[in-house]
C-alpha positions in Angstrom: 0.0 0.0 0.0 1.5 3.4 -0.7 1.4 6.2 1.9 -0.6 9.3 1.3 2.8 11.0 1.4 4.2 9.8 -1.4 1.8 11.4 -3.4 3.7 14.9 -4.0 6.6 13.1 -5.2 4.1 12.0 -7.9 3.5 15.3 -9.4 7.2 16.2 -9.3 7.5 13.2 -11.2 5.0 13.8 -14.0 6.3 17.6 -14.1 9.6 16.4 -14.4 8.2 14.1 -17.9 6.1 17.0 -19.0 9.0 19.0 -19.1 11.2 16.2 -20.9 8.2 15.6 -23.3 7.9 19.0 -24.0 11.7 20.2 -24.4 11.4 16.7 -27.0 8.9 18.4 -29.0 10.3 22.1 -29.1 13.6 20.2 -30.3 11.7 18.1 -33.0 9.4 20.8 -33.9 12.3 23.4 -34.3 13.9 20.4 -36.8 10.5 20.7 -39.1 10.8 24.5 -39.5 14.4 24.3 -40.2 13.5 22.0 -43.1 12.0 25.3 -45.1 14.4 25.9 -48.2 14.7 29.6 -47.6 16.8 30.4 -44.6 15.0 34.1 -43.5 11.3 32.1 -43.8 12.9 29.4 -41.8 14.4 31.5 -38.9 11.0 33.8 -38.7 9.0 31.2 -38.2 11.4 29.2 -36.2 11.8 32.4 -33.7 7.9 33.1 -33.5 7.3 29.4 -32.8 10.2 28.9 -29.7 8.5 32.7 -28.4 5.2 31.3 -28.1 6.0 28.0 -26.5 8.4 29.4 -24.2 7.0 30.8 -20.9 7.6 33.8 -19.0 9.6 35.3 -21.2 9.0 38.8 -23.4 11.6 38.7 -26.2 13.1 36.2 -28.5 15.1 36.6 -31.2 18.4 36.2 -33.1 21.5 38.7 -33.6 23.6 37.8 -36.9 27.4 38.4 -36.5 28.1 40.7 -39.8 30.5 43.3 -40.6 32.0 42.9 -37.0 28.9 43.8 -34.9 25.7 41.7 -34.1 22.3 43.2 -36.4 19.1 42.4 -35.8 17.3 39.5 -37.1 14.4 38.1 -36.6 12.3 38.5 -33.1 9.1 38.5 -31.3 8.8 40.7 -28.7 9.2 44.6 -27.9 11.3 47.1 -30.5 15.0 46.1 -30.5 18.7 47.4 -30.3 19.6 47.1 -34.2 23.6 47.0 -33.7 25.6 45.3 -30.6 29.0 45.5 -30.5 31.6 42.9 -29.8 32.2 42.6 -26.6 28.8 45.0 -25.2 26.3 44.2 -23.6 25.3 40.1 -22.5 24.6 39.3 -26.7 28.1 40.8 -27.5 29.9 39.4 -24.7 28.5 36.0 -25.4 29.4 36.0 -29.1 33.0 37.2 -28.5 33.7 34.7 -25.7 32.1 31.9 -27.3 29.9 31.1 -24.8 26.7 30.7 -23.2 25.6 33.3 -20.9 22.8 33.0 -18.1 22.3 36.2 -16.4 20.0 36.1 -14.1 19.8 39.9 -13.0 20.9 42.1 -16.5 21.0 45.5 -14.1 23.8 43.8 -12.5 25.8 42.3 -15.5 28.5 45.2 -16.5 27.9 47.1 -20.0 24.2 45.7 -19.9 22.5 47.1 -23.2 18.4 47.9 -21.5 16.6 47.0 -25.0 13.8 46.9 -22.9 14.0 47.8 -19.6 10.7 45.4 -18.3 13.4 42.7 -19.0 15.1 41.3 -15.9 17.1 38.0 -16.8 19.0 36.7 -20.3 19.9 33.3 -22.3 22.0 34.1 -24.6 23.5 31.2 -26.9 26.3 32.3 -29.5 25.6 30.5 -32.8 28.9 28.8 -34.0 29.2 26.0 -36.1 32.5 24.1 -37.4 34.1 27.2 -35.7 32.6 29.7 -37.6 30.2 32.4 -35.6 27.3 33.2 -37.2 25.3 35.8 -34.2 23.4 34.4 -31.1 20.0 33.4 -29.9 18.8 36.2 -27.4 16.0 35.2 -24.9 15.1 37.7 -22.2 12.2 37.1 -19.7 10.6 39.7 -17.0 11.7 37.6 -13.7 14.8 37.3 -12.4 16.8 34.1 -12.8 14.3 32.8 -14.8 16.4 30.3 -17.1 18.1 27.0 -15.0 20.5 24.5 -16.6 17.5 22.4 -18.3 16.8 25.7 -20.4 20.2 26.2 -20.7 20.6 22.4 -22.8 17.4 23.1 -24.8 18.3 26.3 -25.9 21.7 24.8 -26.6 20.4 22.1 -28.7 18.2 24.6 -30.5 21.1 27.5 -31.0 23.6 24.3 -32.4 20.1 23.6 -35.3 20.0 27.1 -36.2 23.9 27.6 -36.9 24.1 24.2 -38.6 21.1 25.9 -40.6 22.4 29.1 -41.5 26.1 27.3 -41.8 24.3 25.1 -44.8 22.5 28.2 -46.3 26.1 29.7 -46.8 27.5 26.7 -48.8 24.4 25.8 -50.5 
C-alpha cells in the first residue's frame, strides 16, 4: 500500500516528464521548420514558434554576426537594439567569448544594453558551427533568474540547429 505521502513526489515526477516531453517536442518541432528551403522564412518562423512556446519570457530573437557587430534579425517581442557590438552588452559578450551566458539579473551584468527595460534575466547562446560564428540566440524574460541549466541544454540544442542551418545556407 502506498502512503498518502508519497503522493507529491508523484506530481514532481509527471512535471519532471512533461518538461522532458515538451523540451522533446520544441527540439523536434524546431527540426521541421528548419527544413524550409529559404533560410530568413525558416528563422521567422522558427523564432515566432520557440516565443510562443516558451514561458515567461517577453523577447526572442536572433543577432547575426556581420561586418564585425551583431544586427538584428528576426524576433518577437518589444522594438530592438539594431547593432551590438563585440564585446557589449550580455549578446556581445557571449558572441565574443564563445559562450553561453545565463544572467540572471541584467541590471547587475556590466555594459548591460536595456533594449527593454521590463526585462530582468537573459539566455544568450552564441551561434557557432565548425568554428565559424554566425550571431546568437537572445531570450530575455521579465523575472529574475528565470532560465536553469534544463533551459540552458534546450536552448543549446536549439542554438547548435539554427547555426548548422544558416552554416548550410552559406555553402548551398
Amino acid at each position: 500500500m502506498i502512503s498518502a505521502s508519497w503522493h507529491p513526489c508523484m506530481d514532481i515526477i509527471k512535471q519532471i516528464l512533461y518538461n522532458v516531453i515538451m523540451n522533446e517536442i520544441l527540439l523536434k518541432q524546431t527540426q521541421v521548420l528548419l527544413e524550409e528551403s529559404d533560410l530568413l522564412a525558416s528563422l521567422c518562423n522558427v523564432v515566432a514558434f520557440l516565443y510562443e512556446e516558451t514561458k515567461d519570457i517577453n523577447w526572442l530573437g536572433l543577432y547575426f554576426y556581420k561586418n564585425d557587430e551583431l544586427v538584428l534579425g528576426p524576433f518577437q517581442g518589444k522594438v530592438a537594439c539594431t547593432h551590438i557590438e563585440l564585446g557589449k552588452g550580455v549578446c556581445g559578450t557571449s558572441f565574443k567569448e564563445k559562450k553561453l551566458l545565463n544572467v540572471p539579473d541584467v541590471h547587475k551584468f556590466p555594459g548591460h544594453i536595456a533594449c527593454d527595460s521590463a526585462s530582468n534575466s537573459e539566455l544568450v547562446i552564441p551561434l557557432f558551427y565548425e568554428n565559424k560564428g554566425f550571431g546568437v540566440l537572445d531570450i530575455d524574460s521579465t523575472s529574475f533568474a528565470k532560465f536553469n541549466a534544463e533551459d540552458e541544454e534546450n536552448f543549446k540544442a536549439i542554438a547548435d540547429l539554427i547555426a548548422k542551418k544558416i552554416f548550410s545556407a552559406q555553402i548551398g
